[in-house]
N, C-alpha and C positions, 0 to 999 in steps of 0.2 A: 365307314364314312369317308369321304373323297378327300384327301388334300384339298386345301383351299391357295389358288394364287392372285394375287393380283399383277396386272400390268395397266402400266399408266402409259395413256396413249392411246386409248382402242380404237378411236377414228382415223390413227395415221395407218400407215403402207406397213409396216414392218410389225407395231402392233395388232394391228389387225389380226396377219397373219400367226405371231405367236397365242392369240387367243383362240385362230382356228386349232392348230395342233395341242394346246393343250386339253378343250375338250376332246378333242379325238382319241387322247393319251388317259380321258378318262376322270380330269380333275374339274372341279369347281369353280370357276372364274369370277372375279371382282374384276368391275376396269373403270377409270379415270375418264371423264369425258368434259369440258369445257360449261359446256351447256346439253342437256339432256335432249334440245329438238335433234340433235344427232342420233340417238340411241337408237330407234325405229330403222331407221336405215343402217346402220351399222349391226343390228342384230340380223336383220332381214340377210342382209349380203355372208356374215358369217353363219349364218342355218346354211346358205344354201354351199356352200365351201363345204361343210363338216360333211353337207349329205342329207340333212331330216329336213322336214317345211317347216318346222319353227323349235325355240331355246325353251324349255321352261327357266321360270324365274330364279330356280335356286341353283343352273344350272351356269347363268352367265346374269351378273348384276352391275347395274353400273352408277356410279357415285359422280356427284362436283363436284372436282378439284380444277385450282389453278396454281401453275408451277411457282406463280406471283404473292399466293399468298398462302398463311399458313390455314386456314379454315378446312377440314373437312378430313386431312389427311389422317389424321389419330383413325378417325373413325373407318376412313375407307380400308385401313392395315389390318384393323384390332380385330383380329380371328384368324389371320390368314400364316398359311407355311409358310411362304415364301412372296417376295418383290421381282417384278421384272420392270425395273424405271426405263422404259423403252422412251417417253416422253419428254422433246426438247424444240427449244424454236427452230425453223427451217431457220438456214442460209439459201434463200432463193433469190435476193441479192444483195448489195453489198451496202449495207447499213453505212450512213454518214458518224454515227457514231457507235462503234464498235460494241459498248455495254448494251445496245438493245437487244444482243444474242447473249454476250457472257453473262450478263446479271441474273437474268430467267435460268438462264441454264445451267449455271453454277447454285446459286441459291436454291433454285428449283429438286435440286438433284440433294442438296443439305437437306432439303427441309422432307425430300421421303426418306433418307435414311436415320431422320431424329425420330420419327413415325415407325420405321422397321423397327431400330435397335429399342427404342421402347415400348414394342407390344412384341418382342422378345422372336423374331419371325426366323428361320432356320440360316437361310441366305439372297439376300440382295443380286440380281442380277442387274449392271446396267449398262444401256446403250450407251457404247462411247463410238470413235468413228476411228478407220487407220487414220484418219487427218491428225491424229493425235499419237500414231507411230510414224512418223515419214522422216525423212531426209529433207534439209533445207530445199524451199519453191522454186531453189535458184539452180540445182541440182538436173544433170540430162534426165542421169538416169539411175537406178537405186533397185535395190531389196534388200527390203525392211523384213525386221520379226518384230515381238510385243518387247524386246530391251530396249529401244528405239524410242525415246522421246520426244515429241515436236516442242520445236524451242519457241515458248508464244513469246518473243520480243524478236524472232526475226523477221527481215526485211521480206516487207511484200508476202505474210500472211494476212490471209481476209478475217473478216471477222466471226465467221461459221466457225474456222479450223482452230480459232485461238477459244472461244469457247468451248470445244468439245475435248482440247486438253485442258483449259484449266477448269475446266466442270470437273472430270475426271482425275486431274492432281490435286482437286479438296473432296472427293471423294475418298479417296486412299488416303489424306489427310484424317477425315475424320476419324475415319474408322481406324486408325491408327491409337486416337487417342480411346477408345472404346474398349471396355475389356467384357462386354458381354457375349451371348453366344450366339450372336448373330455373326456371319460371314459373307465377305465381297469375293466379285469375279465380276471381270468387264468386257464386252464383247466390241469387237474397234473392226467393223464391214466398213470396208472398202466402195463401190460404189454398186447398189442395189438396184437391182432390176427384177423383173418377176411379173405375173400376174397379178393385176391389178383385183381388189376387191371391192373397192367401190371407182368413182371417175372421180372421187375429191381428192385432196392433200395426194397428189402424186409425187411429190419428192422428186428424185432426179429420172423416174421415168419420165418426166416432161422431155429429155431427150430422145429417148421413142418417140413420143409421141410427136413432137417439132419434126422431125424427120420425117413421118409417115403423111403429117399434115400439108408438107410443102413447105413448111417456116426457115426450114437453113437452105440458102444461093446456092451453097455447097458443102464440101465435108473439111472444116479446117482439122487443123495436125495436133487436134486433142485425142488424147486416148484414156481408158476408164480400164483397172481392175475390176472385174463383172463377180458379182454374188449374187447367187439366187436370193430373194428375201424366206421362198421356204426352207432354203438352206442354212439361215439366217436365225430363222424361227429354232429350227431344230436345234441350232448350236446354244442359243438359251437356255432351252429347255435340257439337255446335257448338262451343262454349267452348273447350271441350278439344281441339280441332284447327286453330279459326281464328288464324291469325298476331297479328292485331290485336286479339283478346280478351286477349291476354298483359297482365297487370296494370288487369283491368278489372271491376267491380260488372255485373251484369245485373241488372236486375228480373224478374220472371218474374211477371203476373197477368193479368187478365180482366176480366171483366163485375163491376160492386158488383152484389149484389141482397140486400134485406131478408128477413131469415127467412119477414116473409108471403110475398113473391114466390115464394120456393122452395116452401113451402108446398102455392101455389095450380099452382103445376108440375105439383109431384109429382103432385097431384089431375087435373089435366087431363091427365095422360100415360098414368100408372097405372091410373088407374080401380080398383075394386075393391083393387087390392092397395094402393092408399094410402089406405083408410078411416080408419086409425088416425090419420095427419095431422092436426094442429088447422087449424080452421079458424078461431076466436076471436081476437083480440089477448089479449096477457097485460099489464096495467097493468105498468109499472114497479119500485112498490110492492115486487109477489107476487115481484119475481126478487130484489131486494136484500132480504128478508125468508128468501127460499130460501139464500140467498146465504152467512149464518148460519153455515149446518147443512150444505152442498154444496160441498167447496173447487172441483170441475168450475166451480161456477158463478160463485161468486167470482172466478175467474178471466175470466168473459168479463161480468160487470159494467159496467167501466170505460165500456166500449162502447157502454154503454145511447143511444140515441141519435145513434151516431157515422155518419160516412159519409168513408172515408180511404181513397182509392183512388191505385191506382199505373200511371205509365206505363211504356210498356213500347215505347217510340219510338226509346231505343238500342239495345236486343235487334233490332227489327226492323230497323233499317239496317245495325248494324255483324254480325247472326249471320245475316238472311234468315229471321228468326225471328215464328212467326205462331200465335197461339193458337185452341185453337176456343170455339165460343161457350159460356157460362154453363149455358143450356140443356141444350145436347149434353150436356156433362160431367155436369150434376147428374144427370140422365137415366140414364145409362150407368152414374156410381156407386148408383145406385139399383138400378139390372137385376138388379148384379152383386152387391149384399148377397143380394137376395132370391135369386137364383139361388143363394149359398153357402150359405143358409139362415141369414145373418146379422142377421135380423129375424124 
């Protein structure tokens, strides 16, 4: 009989795809979905990922849950080996008051691991983000490993990155105070790009995709640590089986490259379908002026100028964990907008 996993989240980007790879790997899937008119199209889209025209029922199932409340989750756990809480609210912009990210996704993140540690599940894997290993916002330029903790009272963090550390420092809180046989491991990607599996909850491929559609003037002086999301997936699913990942942070990132770089990618891979790509710089100025008037953009600001990149030298020793390159990935998320017609 197959392991059984859950992961919560099955409709976002990075869920999604952890649910591809674990059927592929063989195991039974549970997954978390908001409301079930999703499920149809989220199975649809991961059949066709795995490979086969469609999931039988006992091979992928999906349950109610809301990260807001406690209803549902006892029952969505109770059988299964293992947690992958991939599940938390987007920072897609910059919230007026900061708990409408921490609350969800702190509480959110308690209340599946009261749910794990009491249907007694082998170990919890959860999404956490680098935002939660980085050097202060204020910072040129930095490499971070998983000792690295983001200090949520400094100056000029948003309210996505002060969530995903302090979801993540009452996480290891709880389970601290826990003496049963359940175990943590946290996986903290850096900025995820990849193939997309449906055209919804894109996450931060919205920047592909802004680019390919003509939406940035130009290429301001942000840059992104690039992780595949099946790279991403895979390193879960690692985590969640190796002995010695039991109480352990992973980083999960890539290649830095500057929005020109990606840019000039897109343009030399694409041809024609990446006409709309700026090719310009954008002064600084024009974004903190845009900035104003776009909370999206407010949000990646801080940035102007940064270069904070993360290693990924304990993933690879202690999982046999190996990313693809920057390239590849941007590439591929690019294929797969246009190909959904998400540009």
């Amino acid at each position: 009989m197959a392991e059984a996993v859950l992961v919560t989240g099955g409709s976002g980007f990075i869920g999604g795809w952890c649910i591809v790879e674990l059927l592929r790997r063989g195991y039974d899937v549970r997954t978390t979905v908001r409301s079930l008119t999703k499920a149809p199209a989220v199975e649809a889209a991961i059949a066709s990922a795995v490979g086969i025209s469609e999931l039988g029922g006992e091979r992928l199932t999906f349950f109610v849950a809301d990260l807001t409340k406690d209803d549902a989750w006892d029952t969505a756990v109770t059988g299964c080996d293992y947690v992958l809480h991939v599940a938390s609210p987007l920072g897609a912009d910059a919230p007026k008051d900061p708990n409408t990210l921490i609350v969800p996704a702190r509480d959110g993140t308690l209340r599946v691991l009261k749910a794990a540690t009491k249907a007694g599940v082998k170990r919890v894997v959860v999404t956490s983000s680098a935002a939660a290993a980085a050097s202060p916002p204020w910072s040129t330029e930095s490499l971070n490993n998983e000792a690295v903790w983001t200090d949520p009272t400094a100056k000029g963090l948003n309210a996505y990155r002060q969530s995903k550390t302090l979801a993540e420092r009452a996480a290891w809180h709880f389970m601290a105070q826990h003496a049963g046989p359940t175990t943590l491991t946290t996986i903290l990607p850096s900025a995820v790009f990849g193939p997309i599996l449906t055209a919804e909850g894109l996450g931060s491929v919205q920047v592909i995709q802004r680019m390919l559609s003509g939406k940035f003037p130009g290429n301001p002086r942000i840059g992104f640590s690039i992780v595949d999301v099946r790279d991403v997936a895979d390193m879960h699913i690692r985590a969640m089986t190796a002995p010695e990942a039991a109480g352990e942070r992973f980083l999960a990132s890539g290649d830095f490259l500057w929005a020109a770089e990606i840019s000039a990618l897109l343009r030399a891979k694409l041809g024609d379908r990446a006409k709309k790509v700026p090719t310009r710089s954008l002064p600084d100025f024009v974004l903190r002026i845009a900035s104003i008037f776009d909370p999206a953009v407010r949000l990646v600001t801080p940035s102007l100028g940064r270069k904070h990149r993360f290693t990924t030298a304990k993933a690879e020793r202690v999982l046999g964990w190996h990313g693809r390159s920057a390239a590849e990935t941007v590439i591929d998320c690019a294929e797969s907008l246009i190909a959904a017609g998400a540009v």
